[in-house]
MIKE-427628 format. One record per atom (N, C-alpha, C): x, y, z; residue in one letter. Coordinates in steps of 0.05 Angstrom, whole numbers, plus 5000, padded with zeros to 4 digits. Layout:
REM residues N
XYZa ...
This chain:
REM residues 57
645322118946x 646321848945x 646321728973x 647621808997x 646721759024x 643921799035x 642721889025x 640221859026x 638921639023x 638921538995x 637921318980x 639021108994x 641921078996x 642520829015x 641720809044x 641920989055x 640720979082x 637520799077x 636620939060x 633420909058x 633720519047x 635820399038x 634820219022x 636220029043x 638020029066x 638619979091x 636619979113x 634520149111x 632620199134x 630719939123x 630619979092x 628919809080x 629019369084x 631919399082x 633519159095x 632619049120x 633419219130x 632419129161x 629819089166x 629019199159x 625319149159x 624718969147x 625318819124x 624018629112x 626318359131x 628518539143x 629518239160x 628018199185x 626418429192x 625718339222x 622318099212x 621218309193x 618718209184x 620017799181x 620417799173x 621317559164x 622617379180x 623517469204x 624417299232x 621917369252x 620317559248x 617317479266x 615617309243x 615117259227x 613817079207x 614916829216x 617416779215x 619216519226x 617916419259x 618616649270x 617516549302x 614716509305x 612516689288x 609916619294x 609716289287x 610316249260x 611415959247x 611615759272x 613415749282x 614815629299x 612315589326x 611615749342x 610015859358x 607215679349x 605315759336x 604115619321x 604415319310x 606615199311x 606514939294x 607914729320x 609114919344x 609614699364x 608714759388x 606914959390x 606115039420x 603114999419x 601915069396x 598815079391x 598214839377x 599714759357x 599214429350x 597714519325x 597614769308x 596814749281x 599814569262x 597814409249x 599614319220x 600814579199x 602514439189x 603714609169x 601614709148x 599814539147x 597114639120x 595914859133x 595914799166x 593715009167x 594515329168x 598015209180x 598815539181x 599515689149x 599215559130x 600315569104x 597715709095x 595315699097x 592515799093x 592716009107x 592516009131x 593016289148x 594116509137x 596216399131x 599716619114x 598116729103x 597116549082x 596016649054x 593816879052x 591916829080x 588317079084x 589117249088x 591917169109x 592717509123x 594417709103x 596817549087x 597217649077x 595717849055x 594117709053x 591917769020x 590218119033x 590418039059x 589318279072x 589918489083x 593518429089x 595718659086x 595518809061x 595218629035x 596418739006x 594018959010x 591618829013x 589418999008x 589219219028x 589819299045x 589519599058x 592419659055x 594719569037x 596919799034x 595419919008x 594919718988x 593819848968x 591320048970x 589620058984x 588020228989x 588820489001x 
């Protein structure tokens, strides 16, 4: 049982940090580099598509 929770806590945090560097690249990108919101919204989308594809592999 402490096991499982530890593990689903480790799991927490990780999807909190993933998700406040997603936020700052965001940020970084949309007022320092001068991409629009479309373009970083396309971006999200290749890279992501290309994470999915080498976890799944």
């Amino acid at each position: 049982m402490r096991k499982r929770l530890g593990l689903m806590i480790a799991l927490t945090v990780l999807a909190g940090c993933a998700a406040l560097v997603a936020v700052m690249l965001g940020h970084v990108a949309h007022n320092d580099i001068g991409l629009t919101r479309l373009e970083i919204r396309h971006s999200a989308l290749i890279a992501s598509a290309v994470i999915a594809v080498l976890l799944v592999t």
